[in-house]
C-alpha positions in Angstrom: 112.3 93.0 62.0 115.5 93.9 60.5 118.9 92.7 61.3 120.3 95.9 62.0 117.2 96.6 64.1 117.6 93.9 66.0 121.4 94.8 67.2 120.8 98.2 68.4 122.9 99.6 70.7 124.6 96.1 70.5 127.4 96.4 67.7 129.0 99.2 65.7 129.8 97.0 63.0 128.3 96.8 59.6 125.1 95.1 59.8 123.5 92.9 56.9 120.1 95.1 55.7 118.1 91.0 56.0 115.0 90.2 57.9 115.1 88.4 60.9 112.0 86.3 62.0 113.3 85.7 65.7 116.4 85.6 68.6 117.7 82.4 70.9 120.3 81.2 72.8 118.5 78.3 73.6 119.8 75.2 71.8 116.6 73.5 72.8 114.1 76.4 70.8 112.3 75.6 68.0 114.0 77.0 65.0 112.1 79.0 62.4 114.2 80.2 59.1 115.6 83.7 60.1 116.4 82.9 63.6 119.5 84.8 65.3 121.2 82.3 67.8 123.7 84.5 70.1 126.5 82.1 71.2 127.0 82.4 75.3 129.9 80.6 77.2 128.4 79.2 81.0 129.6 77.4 83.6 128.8 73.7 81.5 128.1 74.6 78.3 129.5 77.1 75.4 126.7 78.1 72.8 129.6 78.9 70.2 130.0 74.5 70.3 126.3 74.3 68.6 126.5 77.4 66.5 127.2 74.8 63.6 124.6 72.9 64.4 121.9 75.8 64.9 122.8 76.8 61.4 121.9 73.8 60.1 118.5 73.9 61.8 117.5 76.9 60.1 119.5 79.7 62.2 120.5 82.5 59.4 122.7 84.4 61.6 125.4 83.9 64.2 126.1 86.4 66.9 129.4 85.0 68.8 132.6 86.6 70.6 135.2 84.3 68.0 135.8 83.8 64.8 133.4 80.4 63.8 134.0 80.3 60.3 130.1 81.0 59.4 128.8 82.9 56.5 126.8 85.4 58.6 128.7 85.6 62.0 128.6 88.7 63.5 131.6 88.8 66.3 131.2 91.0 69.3 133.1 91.4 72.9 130.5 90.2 75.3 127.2 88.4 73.7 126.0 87.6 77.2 125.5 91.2 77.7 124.3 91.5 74.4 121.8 89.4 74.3 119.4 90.7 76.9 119.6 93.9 74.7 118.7 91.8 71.5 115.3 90.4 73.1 114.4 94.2 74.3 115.2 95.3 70.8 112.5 92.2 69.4 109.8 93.5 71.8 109.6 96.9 70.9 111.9 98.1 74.1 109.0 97.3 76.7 111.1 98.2 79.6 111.4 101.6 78.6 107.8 101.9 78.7 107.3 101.1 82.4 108.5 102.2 85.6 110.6 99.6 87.1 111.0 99.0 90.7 113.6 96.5 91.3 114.4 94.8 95.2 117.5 93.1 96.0 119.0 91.8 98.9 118.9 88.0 100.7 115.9 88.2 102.9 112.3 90.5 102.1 112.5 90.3 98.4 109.1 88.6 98.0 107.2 90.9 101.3 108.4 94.3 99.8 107.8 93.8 96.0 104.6 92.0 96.8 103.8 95.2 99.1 104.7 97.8 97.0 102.2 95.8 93.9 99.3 96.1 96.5 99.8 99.6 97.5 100.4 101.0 94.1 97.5 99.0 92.9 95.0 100.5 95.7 96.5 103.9 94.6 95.0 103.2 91.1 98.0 101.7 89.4 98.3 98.9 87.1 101.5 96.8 88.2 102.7 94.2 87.0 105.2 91.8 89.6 108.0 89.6 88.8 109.1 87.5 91.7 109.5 84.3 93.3 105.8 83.1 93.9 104.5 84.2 90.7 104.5 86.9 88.0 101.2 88.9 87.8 99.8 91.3 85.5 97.5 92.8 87.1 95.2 90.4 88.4 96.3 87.6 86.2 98.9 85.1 87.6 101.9 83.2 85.4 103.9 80.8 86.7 107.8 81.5 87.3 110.7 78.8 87.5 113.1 81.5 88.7 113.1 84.9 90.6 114.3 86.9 87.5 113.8 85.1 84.2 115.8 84.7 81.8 116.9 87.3 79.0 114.0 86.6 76.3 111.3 85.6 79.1 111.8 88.8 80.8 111.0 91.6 77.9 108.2 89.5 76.7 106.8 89.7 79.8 107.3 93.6 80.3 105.9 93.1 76.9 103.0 91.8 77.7 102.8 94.2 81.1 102.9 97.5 78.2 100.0 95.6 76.5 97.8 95.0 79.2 98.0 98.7 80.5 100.7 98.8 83.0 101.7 101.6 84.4 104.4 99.6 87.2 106.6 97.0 86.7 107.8 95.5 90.0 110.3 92.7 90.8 112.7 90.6 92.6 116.4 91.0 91.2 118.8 88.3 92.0 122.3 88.4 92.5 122.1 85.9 89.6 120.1 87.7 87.3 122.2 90.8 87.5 125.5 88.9 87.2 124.1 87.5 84.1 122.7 90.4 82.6 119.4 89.4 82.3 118.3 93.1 83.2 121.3 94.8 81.0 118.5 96.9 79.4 116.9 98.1 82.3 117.1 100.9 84.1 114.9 101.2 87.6 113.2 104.4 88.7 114.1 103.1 92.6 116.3 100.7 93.5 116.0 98.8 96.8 118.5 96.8 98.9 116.9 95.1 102.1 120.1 93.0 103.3 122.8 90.5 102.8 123.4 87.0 104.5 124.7 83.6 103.6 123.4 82.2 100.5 124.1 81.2 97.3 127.8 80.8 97.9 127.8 77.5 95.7 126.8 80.3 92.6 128.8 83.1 93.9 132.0 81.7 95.9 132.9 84.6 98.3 130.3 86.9 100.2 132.5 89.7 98.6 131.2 88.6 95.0 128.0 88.0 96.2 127.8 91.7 97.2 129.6 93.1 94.2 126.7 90.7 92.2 124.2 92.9 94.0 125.7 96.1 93.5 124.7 96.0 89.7 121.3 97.2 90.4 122.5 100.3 91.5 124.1 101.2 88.2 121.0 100.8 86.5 119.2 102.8 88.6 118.3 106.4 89.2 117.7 106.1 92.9 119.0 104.1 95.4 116.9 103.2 99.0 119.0 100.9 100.8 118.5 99.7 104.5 121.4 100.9 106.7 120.6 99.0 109.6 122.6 96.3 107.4 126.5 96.4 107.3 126.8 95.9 103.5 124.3 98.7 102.8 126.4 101.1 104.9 128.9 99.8 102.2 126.8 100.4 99.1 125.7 103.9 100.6 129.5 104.9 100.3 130.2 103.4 97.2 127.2 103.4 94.5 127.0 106.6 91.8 123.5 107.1 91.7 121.1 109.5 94.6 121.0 107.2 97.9 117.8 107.5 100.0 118.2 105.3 103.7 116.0 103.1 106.3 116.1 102.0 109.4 115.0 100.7 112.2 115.7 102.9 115.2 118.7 104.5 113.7 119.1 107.7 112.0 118.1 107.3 108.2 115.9 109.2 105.8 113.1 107.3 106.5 113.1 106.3 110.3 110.7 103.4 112.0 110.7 104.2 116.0 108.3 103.1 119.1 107.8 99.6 117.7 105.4 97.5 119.4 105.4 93.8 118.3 102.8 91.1 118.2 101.5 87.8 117.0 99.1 90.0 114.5 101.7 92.4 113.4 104.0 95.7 114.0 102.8 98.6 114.8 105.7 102.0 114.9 106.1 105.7 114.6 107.2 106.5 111.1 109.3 110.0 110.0 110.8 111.4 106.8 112.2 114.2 108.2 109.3 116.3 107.7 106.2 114.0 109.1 105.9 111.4 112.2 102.6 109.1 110.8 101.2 106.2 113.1 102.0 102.7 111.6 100.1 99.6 111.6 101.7 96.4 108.7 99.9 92.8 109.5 102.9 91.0 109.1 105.2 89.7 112.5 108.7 90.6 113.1 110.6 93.3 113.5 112.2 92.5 110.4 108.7 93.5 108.8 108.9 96.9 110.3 111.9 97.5 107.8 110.2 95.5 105.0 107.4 97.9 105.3 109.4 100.9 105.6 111.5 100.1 102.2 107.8 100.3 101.2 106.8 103.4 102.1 110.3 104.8 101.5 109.9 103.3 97.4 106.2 104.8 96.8 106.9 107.9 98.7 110.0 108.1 96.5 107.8 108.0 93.6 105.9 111.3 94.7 102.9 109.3 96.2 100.9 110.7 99.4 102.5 109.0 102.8 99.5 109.3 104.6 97.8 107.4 101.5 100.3 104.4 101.0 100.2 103.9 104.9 96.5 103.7 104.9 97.2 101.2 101.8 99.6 99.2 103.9 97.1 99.1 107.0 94.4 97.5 104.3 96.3 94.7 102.9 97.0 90.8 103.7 100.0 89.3 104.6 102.3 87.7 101.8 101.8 83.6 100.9 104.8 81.4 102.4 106.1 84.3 104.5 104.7 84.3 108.0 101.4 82.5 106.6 99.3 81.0 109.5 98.0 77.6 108.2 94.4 77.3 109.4 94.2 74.3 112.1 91.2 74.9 114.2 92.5 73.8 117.2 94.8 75.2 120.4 97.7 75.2 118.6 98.9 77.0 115.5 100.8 76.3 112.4 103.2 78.7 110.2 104.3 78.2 106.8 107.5 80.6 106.0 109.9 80.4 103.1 113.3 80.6 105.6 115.8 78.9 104.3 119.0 80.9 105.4 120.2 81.1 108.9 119.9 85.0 109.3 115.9 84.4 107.9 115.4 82.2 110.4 116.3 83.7 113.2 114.5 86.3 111.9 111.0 84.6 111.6 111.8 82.3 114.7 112.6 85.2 117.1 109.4 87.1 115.6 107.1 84.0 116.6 108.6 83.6 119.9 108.6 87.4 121.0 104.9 86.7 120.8 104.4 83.3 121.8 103.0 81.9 125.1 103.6 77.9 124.1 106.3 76.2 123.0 108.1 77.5 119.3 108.4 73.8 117.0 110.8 74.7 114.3 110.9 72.4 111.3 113.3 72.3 108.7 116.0 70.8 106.6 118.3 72.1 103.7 118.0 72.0 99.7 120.7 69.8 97.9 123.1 70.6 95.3 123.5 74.3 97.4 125.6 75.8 99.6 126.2 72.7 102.0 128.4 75.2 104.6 124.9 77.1 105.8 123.6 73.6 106.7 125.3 73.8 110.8 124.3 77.4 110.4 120.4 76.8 109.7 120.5 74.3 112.5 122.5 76.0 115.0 120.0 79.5 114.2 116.5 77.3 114.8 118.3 75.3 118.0 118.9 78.8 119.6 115.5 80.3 118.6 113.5 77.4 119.4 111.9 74.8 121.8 112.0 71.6 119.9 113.2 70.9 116.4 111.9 68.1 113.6 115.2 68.0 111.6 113.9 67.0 107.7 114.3 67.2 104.1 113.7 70.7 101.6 114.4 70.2 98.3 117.3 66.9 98.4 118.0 67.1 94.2 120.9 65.2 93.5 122.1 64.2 97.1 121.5 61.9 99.6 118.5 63.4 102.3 120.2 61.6 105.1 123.6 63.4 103.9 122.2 66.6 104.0 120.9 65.9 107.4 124.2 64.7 108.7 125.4 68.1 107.8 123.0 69.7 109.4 123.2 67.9 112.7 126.7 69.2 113.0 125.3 72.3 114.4 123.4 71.1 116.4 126.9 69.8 118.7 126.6 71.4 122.4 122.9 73.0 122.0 120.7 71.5 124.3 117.9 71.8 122.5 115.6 68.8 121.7 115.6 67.2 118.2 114.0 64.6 116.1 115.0 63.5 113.2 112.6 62.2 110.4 114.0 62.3 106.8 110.5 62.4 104.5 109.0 65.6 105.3 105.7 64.1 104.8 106.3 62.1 107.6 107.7 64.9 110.0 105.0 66.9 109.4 102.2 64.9 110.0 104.5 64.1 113.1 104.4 67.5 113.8 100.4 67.9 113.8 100.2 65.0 115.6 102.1 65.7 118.7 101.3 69.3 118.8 100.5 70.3 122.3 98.1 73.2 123.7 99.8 76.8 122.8 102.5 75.6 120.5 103.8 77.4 117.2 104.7 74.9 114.6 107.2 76.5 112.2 107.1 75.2 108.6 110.4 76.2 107.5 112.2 76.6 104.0 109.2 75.8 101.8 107.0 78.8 101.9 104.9 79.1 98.7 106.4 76.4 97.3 103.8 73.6 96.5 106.6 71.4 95.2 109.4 69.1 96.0 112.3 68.8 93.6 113.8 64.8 94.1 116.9 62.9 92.7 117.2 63.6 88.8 115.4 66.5 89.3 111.6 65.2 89.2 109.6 67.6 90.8 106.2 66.2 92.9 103.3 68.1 93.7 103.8 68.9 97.9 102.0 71.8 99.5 102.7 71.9 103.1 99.2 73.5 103.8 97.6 69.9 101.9 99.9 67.7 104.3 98.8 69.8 107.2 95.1 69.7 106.5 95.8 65.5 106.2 97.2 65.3 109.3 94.3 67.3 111.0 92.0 64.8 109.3 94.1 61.8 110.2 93.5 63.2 114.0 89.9 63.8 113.2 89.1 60.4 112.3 91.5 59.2 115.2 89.2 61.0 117.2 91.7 63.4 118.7 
C-alpha cells in the first residue's frame, strides 16, 4: 500500500509517493521494514518517547503531533484519532462494507447485541458480533480481551466479517472505546443506549464524563434508539443531532412494552409501535429484560425487518451465557450464574430472582481490584436489600489486597440486618454455598458471568469457571452422600 494511501482522510499535508508494508502503535509489534508507527500520548506512556527507537527497528515512517527530529515524520493534530482511520485505510475500509449496529450503555450490552445476532441470523443474515464474551463470525468464535478492541484489532476483524460474507456487524461500544477513538471510522446504521449507572469511574472520574464518553456513539450514527425510561437517555434524546427513536417500559415511547407478566422462565408483555400491539414472550427473567428485548425489536424493526417475524425470532432463542444462566444442579435448589458487577445490575438481577422465587435468594459476590473502590458499599448495600443471605468474596482482586477489597465492601453492609458470611477465596465460598444450600433456595453467582477466569496479584490470570466449581461441589456432596 502506498503512503499516501494509507493517510486518507488523515492529513492534508504532502505525503511521500513510498510503500508502506504495515501500521502500529504498539511498541511491543514485530517490526517489518516499511512499518508506520503513529506516536499516541496515554495515561502512562507517550508513543512519541520510542519513536526513536521504532525507527531503529525497522519503522520507515513517523506519524506524531511534534516536531521529533526524524527524516520521515509526518506531524498531525490528534494521531489518536488518526490512527483508527489509518488501520481502516490498511484493510480496505471494512466497516463501510457492513451494517453496524453498535449498543452502549452500563447494563444489557452483552443480552441486546447477543439478541439482535440471533434474530438477524434466523432472518437469514450473516452477522458477525463483537462483545464481551466473544467475537463471532458467524458461527465461528474468537476470543476477546476487551469489549471493543483496539484500533488495528477492530478493522481486521470487520475485515475478516466482509470476507466471510457478512452482511451485519454487531457490537458492544464502551465508554472507553469511544473516548479513545477506536471506532473514529465508523459510522452505525442504529445506535442503541440501554442505561447509565456507576462504573468505571476510576477511567472516567465524574458520571458527567462518563455520559459525555457515551454520547460519541451518537455522532457516528444515523439513528439513535435510546431507552427513556433512563434519566440520562431523556438527556441524550434532547441533546444528540442524529433521528432519535425511544423505549420503554410502561411509559410513552416509540416502541412501548405494557401488561408484563414476570416469571422464573421469562417475561411475557404487550408490545406497540404506534401502529401494532403484538403478544410477547423473551426467555430471559427480569423486568429489565423486557426493555433489553424491546431495544431489540426497536433495532431490527428499525432496519425494515417484519415485527411479527423478529418476535417470533425472539420467542425461539436461548438465553445469553453469564447473564441470568441457570447452572444445572439436579437437586431442590437452584444455582444462577450472572455477570452483575454494579449496584444498579444487581438489584436488577436480584429483584428479578426474587419476584419469582418461593425459597430463600443467596447472593454471592465480591468486587474487582484496581476499579472503582467507591461502588464497593454500593454493591453490598444493593445485594443486602435484595437478598436473604449474603457470601461476601473475591471477583477479580489484581493488584490489591482481597481482604481490602472486602473491608470496603463490608462498609455497606452497616445497619442492614441482613445475614452475611465472609470467605475471601471464591472457591471456597462457593463450594460453601452448594454445600449449605437448603430446599427452594436461589444461589446468585454474582460479578463473574461468562468469565472462566480469575485475574490475581501481578496480573496472572487462572483458569476459574464458576459452573466447574459448582459441578465439584455437587460431586463433593455426592460422594459425601448428601
Amino acid at each position: 500500500m502506498k503512503l499516501y494511501e494509507l493517510m486518507k482522510n488523515v492529513s492534508q499535508v504532502d505525503i511521500p509517493d513510498i510503500e508502506v508494508s504495515g501500521v502500529t502503535c504498539d511498541t511491543r509489534s514485530e517490526i517489518k521494514p516499511g512499518t508506520v508507527f503513529v506516536c499516541i500520548k496515554g495515561n502512562t506512556f507517550d508513543g512519541h518517547d520510542a519513536a526513536k527507537d521504532m525507527v531503529a527497528k525497522g519503522c520507515t515512517v513517523v506519524v506524531c503531533q511534534r516536531d521529533l527530529g526524524l527524516e520521515n515524520q509526518i506531524i498531525i493534530d490528534d494521531t489518536r484519532g488518526a490512527y483508527p482511520r489509518m488501520c481502516a485505510n490498511w484493510f480496505g475500509n471494512p466497516q463501510d462494507k457492513l451494517r453496524l449496529i453498535g449498543v452502549t450503555g452500563t447494563n444489557g450490552k452483552t443480552t441486546i447485541t447477543t439478541m439482535i445476532k440471533k434474530v438477524l441470523t434466523s432472518l437469514g443474515c450473516k452477522v458477525g458480533l463483537i462483545g464481551t464474551c466473544q467475537n463471532e463470525i458467524g458461527d465461528s468464535i474468537y476470543p476477546t480481551s476487551r469489549t471493543t478492541p483496539e484500533p488495528y484489532d477492530l478493522y481486521e476483524l470487520f475485515d475478516k466479517m466482509v470476507k466471510a460474507g457478512c452482511d451485519y456487524a454487531v457490537m458492544e461500544v464502551s465508554s472507553q472505546g469511544l473516548e479513545q477513538k477506536r471506532v473514529a471510522a465508523c459510522t452505525y446504521e442504529v445506535g442503541i443506549f440501554t442505561n447509565l449507572t456507576q462504573d468505571h469511574l476510576d477511567v472516567h472520574g465524574t458520571m458527567e464524563n462518563y455520559y459525555l464518553a457515551k454520547k460519541e456513539l451518537f455522532y457516528i450514527s444515523r439513528t439513535a434508539i435510546i431507552n427513556c425510561d433512563d434519566e440520562y437517555g431523556r438527556r441524550y434524546i434532547s441533546e444528540v443531532t442524529c433521528p432519535v427513536k425511544t423505549y420503554s417500559v410502561g411509559g410513552s415511547a416509540d416502541f412501548v412494552g405494557d401488561d408484563v407478566l414476570l416469571s422464573a422462565s421469562g417475561v411475557k408483555y404487550v408490545y406497540s409501535d404506534g401502529i401494532r400491539k403484538r403478544n410477547v414472550k423473551f426467555g430471559m427473567p427480569g423486568l429489565f429484560n423486557v426493555s433489553n428485548s424491546l431495544a431489540v425489536i426497536a433495532c431490527c424493526e428499525t432496519l425494515g425487518y417484519d415485527v411479527d417475524k423478529v418476535i417470533k425470532a425472539l420467542a425461539d432463542q436461548g438465553g445469553v451465557r453469564g447473564r441470568a444462566e441457570i447452572v444445572p444442579t439436579h437437586r431442590d435448589f437452584t444455582v444462577i450464574c450472572d455477570y452483575a458487577h454494579t449496584p444498579d445490575a444487581l438489584v436488577n438481577v436480584l429483584k428479578a430472582i426474587k419476584e419469582s422465587s418461593t425459597g430463600k435468594v443467596k447472593c454471592l459476590f465480591g468486587c474487582g481490584g484496581n476499579r472503582d473502590a467507591t461502588k464497593r458499599p454500593l454493591m453490598a448495600a444493593a445485594a443486602a436489600d435484595n437478598s436473604d443471605f449474603l457470601i461476601v468474596t473475591s471477583d477479580n482482586p489484581r493488584n490489591e489486597d482481597p481482604e481490602e477489597i472486602i473491608k470496603d465492601i463490608l462498609v455497606g453492609l452497616q445497619g442492614k440486618s441482613t445475614p452475611y458470611v465472609k470467605i475471601c477465596d471464591r472457591r471456597e465460598a462457593i463450594h460453601w454455598a452448594v454445600k449449605n444450600a437448603e430446599k427452594d433456595d436461589i444461589i446468585v453467582l454474582a460479578g463473574k458471568g461468562h468469565e472462566d477466569y480469575q485475574i490475581l496479584a501481578g496480573g496472572v490470570k487462572i483458569h476459574f469457571d464458576e459452573r466447574e466449581v459448582v459441578a465439584e461441589a455437587l460431586n463433593e456432596l455426592s460422594e459425601e452422600g448428601r
